[in-house]
C-alpha positions as CSV (number, residue, x, y, z in Angstrom):
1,X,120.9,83.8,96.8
2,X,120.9,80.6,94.8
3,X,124.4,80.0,93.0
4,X,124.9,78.2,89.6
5,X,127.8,77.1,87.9
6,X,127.9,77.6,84.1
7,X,129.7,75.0,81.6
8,X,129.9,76.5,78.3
9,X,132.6,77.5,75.8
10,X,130.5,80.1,73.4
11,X,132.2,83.1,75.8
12,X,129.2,85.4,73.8
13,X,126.1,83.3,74.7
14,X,127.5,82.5,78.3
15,X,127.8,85.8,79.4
16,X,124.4,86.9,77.9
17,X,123.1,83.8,79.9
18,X,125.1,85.1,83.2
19,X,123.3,88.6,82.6
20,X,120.0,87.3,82.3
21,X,120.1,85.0,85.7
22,X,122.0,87.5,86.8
23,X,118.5,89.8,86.7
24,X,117.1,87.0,88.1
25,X,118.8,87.5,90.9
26,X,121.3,84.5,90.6
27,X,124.6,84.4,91.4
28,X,126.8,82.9,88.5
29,X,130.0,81.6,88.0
30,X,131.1,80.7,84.2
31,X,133.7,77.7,83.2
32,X,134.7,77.2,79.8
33,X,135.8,74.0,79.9
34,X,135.8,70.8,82.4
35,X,138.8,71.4,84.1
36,X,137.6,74.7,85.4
37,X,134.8,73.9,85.9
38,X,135.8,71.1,88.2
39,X,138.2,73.6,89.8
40,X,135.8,75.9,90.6
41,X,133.3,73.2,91.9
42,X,135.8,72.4,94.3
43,X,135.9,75.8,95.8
44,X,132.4,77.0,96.2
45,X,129.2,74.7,96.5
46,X,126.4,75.4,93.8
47,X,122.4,75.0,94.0
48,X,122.1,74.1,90.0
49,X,124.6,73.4,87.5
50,X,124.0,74.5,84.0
51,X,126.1,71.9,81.4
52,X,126.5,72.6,77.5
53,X,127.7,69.0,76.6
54,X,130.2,70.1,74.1
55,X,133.1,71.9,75.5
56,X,136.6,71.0,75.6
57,X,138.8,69.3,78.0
58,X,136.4,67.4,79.6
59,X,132.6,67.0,78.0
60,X,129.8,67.8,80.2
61,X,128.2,64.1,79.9
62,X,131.8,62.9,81.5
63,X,131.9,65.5,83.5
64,X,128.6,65.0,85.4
65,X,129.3,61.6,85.6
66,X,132.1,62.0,87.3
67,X,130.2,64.2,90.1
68,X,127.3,61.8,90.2
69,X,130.3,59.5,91.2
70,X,131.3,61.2,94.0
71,X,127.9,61.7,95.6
72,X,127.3,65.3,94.0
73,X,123.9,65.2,93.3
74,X,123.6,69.2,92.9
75,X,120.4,69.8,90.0
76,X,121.6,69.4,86.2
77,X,120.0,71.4,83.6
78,X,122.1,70.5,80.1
79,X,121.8,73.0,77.5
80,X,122.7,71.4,73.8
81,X,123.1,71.6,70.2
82,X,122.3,67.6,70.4
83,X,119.4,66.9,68.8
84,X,119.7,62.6,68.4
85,X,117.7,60.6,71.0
86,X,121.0,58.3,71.4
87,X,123.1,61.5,73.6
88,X,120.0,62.6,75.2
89,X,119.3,59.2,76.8
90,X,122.9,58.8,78.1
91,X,122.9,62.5,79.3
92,X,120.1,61.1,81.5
93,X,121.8,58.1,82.4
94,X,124.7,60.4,83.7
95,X,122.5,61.7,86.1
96,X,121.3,65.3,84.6
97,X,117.4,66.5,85.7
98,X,116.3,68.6,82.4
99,X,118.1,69.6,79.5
100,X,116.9,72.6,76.7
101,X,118.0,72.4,72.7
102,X,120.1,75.3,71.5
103,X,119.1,78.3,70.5
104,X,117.8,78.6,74.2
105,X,114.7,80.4,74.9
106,X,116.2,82.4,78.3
107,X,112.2,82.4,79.3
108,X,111.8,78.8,79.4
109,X,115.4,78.4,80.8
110,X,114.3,80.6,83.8
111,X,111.1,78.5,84.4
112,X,113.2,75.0,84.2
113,X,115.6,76.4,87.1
114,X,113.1,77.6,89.1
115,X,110.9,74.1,89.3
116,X,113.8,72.2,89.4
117,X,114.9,74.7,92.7
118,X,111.6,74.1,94.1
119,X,111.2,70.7,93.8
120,X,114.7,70.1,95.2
121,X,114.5,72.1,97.9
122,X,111.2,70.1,98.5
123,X,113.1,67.0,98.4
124,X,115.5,67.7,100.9
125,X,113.6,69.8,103.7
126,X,114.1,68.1,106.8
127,X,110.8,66.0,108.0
128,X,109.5,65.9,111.5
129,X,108.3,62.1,112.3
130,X,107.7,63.4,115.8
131,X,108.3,66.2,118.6
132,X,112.0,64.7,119.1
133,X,112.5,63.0,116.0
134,X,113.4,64.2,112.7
135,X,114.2,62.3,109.6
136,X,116.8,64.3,106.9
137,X,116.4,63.2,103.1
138,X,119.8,65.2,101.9
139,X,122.2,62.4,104.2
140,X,119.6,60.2,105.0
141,X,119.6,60.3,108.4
142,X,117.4,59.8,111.6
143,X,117.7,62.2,114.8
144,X,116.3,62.1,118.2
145,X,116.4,65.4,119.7
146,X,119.3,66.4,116.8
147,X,121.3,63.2,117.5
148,X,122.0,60.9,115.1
149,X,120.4,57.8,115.8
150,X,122.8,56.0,113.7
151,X,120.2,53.3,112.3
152,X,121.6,50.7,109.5
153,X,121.1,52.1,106.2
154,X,118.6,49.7,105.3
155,X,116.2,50.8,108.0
156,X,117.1,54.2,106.6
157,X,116.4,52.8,102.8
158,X,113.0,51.5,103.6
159,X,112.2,54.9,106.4
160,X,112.8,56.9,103.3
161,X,110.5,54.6,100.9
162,X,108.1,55.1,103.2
163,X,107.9,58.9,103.4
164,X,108.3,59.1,99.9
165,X,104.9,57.4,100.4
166,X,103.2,58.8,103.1
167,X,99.5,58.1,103.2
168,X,100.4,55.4,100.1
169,X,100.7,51.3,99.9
170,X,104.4,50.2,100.0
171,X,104.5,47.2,98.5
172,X,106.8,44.1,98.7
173,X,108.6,44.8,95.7
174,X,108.7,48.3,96.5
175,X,111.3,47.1,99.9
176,X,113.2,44.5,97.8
177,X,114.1,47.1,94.7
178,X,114.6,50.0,97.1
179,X,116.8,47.9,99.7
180,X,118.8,45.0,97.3
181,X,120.2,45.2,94.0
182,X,119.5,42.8,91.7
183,X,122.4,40.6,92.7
184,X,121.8,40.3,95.9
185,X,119.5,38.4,97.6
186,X,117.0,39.1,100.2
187,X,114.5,37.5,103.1
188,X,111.0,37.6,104.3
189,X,113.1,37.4,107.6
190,X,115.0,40.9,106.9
191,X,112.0,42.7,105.6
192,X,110.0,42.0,108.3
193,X,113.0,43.1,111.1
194,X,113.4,46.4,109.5
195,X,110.2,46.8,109.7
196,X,109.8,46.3,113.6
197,X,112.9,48.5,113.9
198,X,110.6,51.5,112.5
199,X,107.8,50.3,114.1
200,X,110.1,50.4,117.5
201,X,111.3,53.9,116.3
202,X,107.5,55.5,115.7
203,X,105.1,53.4,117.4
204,X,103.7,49.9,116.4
205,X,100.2,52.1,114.9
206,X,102.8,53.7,112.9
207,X,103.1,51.5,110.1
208,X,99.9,49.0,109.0
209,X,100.3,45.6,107.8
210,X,97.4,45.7,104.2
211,X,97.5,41.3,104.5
212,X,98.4,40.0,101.5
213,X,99.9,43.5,100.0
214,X,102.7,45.5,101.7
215,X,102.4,48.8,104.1
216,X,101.4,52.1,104.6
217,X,102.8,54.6,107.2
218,X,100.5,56.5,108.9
219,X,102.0,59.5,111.0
């Protein structure tokens, strides 16, 4: 059973919310405010959060932010009164997946949870890059035979690009903005030694030089 954590401070519309999912066949837990909510992330882990933005103690946008800070990055559906472009731009900033305008249609809000579960659940299922190897999105991490093979995380970074690519042209740019910020510089050198470490990893056939272009990993 999935489990969601409610933020909202309308006790009336929350717990009509909580009886709907409920149906659904949810399990729900309801915070009123930051603080508690916070409290009761803490104790339990959730599959989706469900935000309103204005509550009291501490606001869902801040409140989000401070999860995305600490490597939560459980799904975010905001539901809001906030109709200006200005708060739902920074909402997104903060790191939320979908958001819905009060008065909530409970129909549509069912439909949001249930892509955003599917696609997430998607996102993190464990790939198979062999019979003994296994490459895990949610820690980004690559296993022989379920031990961790403790790459560097930039063989990880670009191992990841790639299967986010599968079948797809990786380009240059592709490794630089995945692999260095903006500030920091990278080499030809570099690129082309993670590279041989994946290619050592899976098989030289395993990834194709296209001249002139980038990559593609074939598997």
């Amino acid at each position: 059973m999935y489990k969601i954590l409610l933020l909202e401070d309308d006790e009336l519309f929350a717990s009509t919310v909580e009886d709907f999912l409920s149906d659904e066949g949810f399990d729900v837990d309801i915070a009123i405010d930051g603080e508690e909510c916070l409290e009761l992330n803490f104790k339990k882990n959730y599959d989706l959060y469900i935000f309103d933005i204005n509550v009291p103690k501490i606001n869902g946008l801040d409140l989000l932010e401070q999860l995305r800070q600490s490597e939560d990055n459980t799904p975010t559906i905001f539901l809001t009164s906030y109709k200006d472009k200005d708060t739902l731009h920074d909402a997104f900033l903060k790191g939320c997946d979908d958001y819905l305008k009060k008065p909530v249609d409970l129909d549509e809000l069912i439909l949001r949870i249930k892509a955003l579960l599917k696609r997430n659940k998607k996102q993190f299922e464990i790939i198979k890059l062999s019979d003994t190897l296994t490459f895990n999105p949610s820690n980004k991490r690559a296993y022989e035979n379920e031990v961790d093979l403790n790459l560097p995380i930039k063989v990880l970074d670009l191992l990841e690009l790639f299967l986010e690519n599968k079948g797809e042209i990786v380009t240059k740019n592709m490794i630089i903005s995945k692999l260095w910020t903006t500030q920091e510089e990278y080499s030809e050198g570099s690129i082309r030694v993670y590279i041989n470490q994946i290619k050592k990893l899976l098989g030289k056939e395993a990834i194709l030089n296209i001249k002139g272009i980038g990559y593609k990993i074939e598997l």
